[in-house]
Chimera marker file (.cmm) of the C-alpha trace (Angstrom):
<marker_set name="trace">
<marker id="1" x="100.284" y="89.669" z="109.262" r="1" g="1" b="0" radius="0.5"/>
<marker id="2" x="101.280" y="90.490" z="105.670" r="1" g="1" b="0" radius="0.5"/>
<marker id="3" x="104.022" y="88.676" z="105.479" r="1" g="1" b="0" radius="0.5"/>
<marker id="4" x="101.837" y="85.301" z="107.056" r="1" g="1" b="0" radius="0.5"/>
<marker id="5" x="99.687" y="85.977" z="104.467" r="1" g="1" b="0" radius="0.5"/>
<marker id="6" x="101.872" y="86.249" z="101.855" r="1" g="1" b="0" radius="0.5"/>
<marker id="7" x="102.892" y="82.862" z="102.515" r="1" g="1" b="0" radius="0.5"/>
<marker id="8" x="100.154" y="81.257" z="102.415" r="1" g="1" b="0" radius="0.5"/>
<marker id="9" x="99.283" y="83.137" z="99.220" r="1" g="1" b="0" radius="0.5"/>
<marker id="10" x="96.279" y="85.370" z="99.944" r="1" g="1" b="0" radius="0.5"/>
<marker id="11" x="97.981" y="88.191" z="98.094" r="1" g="1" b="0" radius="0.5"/>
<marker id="12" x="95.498" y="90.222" z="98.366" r="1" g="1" b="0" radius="0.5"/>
<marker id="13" x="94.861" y="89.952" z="101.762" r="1" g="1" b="0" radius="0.5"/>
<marker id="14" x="99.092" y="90.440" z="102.277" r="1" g="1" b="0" radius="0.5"/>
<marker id="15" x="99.013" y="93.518" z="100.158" r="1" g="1" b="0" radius="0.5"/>
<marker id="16" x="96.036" y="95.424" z="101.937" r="1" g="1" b="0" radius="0.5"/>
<marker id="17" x="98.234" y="94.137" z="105.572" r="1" g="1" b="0" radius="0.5"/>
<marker id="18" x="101.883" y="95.132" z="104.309" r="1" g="1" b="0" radius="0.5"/>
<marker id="19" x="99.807" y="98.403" z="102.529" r="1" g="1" b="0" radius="0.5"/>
<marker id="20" x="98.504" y="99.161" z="106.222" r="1" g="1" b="0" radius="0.5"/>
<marker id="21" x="101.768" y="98.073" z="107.827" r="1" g="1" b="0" radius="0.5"/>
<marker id="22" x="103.705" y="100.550" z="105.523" r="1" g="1" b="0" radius="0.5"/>
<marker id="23" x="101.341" y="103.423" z="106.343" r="1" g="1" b="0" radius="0.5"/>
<marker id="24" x="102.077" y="102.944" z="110.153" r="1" g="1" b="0" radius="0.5"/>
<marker id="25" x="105.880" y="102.586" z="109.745" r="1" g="1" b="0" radius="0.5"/>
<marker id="26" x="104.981" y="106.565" z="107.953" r="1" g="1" b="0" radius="0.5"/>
<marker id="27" x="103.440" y="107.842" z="110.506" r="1" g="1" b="0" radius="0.5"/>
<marker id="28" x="105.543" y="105.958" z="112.849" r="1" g="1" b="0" radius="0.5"/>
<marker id="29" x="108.930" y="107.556" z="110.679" r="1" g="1" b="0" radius="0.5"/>
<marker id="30" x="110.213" y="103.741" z="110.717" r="1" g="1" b="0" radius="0.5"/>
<marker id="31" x="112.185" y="103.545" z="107.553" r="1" g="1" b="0" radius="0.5"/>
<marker id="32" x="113.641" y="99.858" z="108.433" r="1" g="1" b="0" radius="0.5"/>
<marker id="33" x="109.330" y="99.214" z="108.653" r="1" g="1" b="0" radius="0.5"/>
<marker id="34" x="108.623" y="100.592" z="105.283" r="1" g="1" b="0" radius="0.5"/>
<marker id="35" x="112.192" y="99.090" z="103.366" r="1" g="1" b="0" radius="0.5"/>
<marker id="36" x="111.043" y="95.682" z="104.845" r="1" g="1" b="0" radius="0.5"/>
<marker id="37" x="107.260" y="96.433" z="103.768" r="1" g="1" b="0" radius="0.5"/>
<marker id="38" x="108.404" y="97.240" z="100.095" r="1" g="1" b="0" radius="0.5"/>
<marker id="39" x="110.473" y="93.789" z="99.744" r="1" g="1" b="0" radius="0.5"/>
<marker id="40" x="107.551" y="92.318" z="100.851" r="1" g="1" b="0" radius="0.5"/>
<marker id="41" x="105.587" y="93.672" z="98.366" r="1" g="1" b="0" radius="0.5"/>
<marker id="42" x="108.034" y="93.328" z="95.607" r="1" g="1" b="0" radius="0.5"/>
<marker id="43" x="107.684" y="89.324" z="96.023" r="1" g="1" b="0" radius="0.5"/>
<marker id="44" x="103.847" y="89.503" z="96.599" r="1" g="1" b="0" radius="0.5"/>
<marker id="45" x="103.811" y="91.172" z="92.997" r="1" g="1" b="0" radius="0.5"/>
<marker id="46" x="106.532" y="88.879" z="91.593" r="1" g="1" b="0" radius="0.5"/>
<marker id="47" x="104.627" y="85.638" z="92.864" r="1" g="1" b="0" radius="0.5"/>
<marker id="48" x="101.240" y="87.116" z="91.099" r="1" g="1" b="0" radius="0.5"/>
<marker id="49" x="102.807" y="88.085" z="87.636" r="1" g="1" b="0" radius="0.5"/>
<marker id="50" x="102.793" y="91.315" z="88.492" r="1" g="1" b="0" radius="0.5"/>
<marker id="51" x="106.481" y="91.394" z="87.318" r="1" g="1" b="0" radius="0.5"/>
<marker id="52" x="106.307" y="95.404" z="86.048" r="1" g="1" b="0" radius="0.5"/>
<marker id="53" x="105.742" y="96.499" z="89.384" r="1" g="1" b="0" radius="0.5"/>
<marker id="54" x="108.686" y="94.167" z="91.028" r="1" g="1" b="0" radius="0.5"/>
<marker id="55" x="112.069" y="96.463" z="90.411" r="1" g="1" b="0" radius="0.5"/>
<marker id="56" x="110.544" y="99.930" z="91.434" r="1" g="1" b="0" radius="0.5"/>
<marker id="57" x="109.184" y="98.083" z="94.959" r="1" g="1" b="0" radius="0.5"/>
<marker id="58" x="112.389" y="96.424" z="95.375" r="1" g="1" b="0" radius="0.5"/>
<marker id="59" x="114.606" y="99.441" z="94.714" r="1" g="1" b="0" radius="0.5"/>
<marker id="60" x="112.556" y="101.497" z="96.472" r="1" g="1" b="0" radius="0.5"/>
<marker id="61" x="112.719" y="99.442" z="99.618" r="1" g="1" b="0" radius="0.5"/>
<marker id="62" x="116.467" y="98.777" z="98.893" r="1" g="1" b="0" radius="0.5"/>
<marker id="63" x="117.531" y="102.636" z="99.193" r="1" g="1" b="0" radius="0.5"/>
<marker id="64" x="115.485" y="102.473" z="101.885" r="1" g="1" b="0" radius="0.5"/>
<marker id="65" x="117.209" y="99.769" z="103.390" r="1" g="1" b="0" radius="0.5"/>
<marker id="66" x="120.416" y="100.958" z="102.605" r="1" g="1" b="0" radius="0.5"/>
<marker id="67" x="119.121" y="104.514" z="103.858" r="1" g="1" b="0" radius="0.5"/>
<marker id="68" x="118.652" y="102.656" z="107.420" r="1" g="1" b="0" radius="0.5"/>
<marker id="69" x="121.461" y="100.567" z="107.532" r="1" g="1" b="0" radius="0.5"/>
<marker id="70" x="119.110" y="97.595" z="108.889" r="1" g="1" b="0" radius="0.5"/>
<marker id="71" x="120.027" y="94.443" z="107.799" r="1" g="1" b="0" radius="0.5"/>
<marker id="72" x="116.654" y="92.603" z="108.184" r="1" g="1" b="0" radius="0.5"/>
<marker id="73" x="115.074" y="94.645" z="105.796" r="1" g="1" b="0" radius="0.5"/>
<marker id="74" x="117.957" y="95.458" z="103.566" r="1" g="1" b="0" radius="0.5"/>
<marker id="75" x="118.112" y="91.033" z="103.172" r="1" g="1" b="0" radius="0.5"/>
<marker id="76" x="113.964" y="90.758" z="102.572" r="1" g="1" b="0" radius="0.5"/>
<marker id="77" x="114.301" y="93.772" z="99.531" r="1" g="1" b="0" radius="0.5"/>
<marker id="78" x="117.389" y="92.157" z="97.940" r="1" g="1" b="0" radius="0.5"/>
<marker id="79" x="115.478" y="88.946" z="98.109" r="1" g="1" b="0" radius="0.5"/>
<marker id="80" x="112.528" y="91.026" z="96.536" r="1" g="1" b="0" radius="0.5"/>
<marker id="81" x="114.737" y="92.201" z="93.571" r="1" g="1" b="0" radius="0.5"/>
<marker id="82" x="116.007" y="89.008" z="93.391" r="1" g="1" b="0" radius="0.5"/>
<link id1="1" id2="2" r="1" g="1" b="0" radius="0.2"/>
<link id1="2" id2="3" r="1" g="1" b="0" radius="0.2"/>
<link id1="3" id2="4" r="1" g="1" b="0" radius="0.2"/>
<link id1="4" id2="5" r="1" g="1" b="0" radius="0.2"/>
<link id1="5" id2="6" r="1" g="1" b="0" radius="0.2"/>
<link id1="6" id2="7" r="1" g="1" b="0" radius="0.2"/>
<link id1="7" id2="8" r="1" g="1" b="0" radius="0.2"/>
<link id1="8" id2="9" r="1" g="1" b="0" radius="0.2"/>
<link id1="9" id2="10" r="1" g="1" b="0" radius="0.2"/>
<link id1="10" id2="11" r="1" g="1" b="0" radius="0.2"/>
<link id1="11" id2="12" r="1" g="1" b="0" radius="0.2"/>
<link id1="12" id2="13" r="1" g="1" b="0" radius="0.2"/>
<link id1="13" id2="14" r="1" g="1" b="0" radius="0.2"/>
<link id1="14" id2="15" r="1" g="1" b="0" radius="0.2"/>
<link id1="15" id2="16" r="1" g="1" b="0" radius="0.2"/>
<link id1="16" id2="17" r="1" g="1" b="0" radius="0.2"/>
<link id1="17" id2="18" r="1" g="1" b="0" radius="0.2"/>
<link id1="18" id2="19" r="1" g="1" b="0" radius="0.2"/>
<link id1="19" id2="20" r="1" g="1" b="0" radius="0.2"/>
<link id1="20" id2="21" r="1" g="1" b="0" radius="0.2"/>
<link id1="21" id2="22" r="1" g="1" b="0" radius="0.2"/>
<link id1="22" id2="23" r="1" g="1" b="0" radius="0.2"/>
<link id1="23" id2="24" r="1" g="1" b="0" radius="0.2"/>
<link id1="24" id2="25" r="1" g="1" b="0" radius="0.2"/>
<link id1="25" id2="26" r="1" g="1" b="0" radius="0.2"/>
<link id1="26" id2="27" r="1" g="1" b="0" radius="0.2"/>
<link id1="27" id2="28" r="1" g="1" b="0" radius="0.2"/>
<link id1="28" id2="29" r="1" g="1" b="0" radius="0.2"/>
<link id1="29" id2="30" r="1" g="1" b="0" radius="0.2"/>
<link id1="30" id2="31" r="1" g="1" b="0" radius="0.2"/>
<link id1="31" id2="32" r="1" g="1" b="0" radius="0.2"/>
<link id1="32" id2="33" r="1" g="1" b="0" radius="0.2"/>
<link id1="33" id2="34" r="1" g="1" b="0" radius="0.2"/>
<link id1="34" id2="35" r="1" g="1" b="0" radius="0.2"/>
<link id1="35" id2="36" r="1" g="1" b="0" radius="0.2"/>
<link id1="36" id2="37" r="1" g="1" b="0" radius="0.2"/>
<link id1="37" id2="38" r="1" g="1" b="0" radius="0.2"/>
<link id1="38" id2="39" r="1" g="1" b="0" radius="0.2"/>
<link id1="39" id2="40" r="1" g="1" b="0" radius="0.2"/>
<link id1="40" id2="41" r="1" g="1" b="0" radius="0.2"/>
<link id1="41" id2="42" r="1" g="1" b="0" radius="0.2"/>
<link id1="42" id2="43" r="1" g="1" b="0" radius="0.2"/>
<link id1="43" id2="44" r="1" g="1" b="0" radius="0.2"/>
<link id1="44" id2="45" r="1" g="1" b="0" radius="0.2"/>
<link id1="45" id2="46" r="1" g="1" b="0" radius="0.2"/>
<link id1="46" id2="47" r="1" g="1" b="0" radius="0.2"/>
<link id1="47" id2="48" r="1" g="1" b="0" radius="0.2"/>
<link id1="48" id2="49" r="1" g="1" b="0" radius="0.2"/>
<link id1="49" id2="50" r="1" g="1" b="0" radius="0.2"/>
<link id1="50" id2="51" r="1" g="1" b="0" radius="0.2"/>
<link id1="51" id2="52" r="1" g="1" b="0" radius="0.2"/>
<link id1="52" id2="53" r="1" g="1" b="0" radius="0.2"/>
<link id1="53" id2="54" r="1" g="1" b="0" radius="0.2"/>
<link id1="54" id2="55" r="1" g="1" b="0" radius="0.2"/>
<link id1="55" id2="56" r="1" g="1" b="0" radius="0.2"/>
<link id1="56" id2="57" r="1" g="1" b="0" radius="0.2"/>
<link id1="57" id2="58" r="1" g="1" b="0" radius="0.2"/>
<link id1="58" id2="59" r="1" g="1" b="0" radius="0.2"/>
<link id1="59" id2="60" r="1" g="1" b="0" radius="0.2"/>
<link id1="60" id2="61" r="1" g="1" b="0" radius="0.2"/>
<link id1="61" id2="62" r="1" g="1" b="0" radius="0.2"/>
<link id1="62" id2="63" r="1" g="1" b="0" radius="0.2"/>
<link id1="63" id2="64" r="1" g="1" b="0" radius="0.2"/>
<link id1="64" id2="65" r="1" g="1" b="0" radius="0.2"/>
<link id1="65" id2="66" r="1" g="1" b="0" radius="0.2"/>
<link id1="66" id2="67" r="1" g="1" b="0" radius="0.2"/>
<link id1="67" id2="68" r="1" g="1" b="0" radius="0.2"/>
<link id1="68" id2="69" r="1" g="1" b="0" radius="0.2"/>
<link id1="69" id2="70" r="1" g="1" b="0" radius="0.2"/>
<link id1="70" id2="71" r="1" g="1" b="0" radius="0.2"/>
<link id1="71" id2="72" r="1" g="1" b="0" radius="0.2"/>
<link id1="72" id2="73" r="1" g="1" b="0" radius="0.2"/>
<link id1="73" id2="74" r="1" g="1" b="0" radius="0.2"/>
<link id1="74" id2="75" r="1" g="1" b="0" radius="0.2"/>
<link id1="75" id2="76" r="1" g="1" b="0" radius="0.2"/>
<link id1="76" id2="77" r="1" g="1" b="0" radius="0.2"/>
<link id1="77" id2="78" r="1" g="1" b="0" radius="0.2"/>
<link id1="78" id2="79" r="1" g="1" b="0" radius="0.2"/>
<link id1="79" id2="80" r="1" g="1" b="0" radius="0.2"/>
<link id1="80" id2="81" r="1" g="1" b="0" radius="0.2"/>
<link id1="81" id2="82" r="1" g="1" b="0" radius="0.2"/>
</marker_set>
C-alpha cells in the first residue's frame, strides 16, 4: 500500500502505510520488510524536499539490506540513496 501510494504521490498517506508496514516487519523480526520500508521512505522524503532526512533512511535501510542479504530490498534502498 505504501509503496502504491507513493506513486501516485500521496506522501503522506505512503508514509503513515510504509510507517505501519515497518512496525509489522518489527514485530514480525523481518529485516528484508523494514530495509525495503526505509528505501521507501528515503524516496518519499527525497520526492517532498525533505532531502535532510534522505541519507540516514537510506543508510539505515542499506545496512539493513546488506544485514539480510535480500536483494529486493538491498536494490529499493540503493535507489533511495541514490
Amino acid at each position: 500500500l505504501g509503496l502504491l501510494l507513493l506513486w501516485q504521490d500521496d506522501h503522506g498517506a505512503a508514509r503513515d502505510a510504509l510507517h505501519a508496514a515497518a512496525a509489522l516487519a518489527e514485530e514480525y523480526d523481518d529485516p528484508g520488510g523494514r530495509a525495503w520500508c526505509a528505501g521507501n521512505l528515503a524516496i518519499s522524503h527525497f520526492m517532498l524536499g525533505d532531502v535532510d532526512d534522505v541519507v540516514p533512511l537510506a543508510e539505515r535501510g542499506l545496512e539493513m539490506a546488506r544485514a539480510t542479504g535480500e536483494v529486493m530490498p538491498l536494490r529499493r534502498t540503493t535507489c533511495g540513496l541514490g
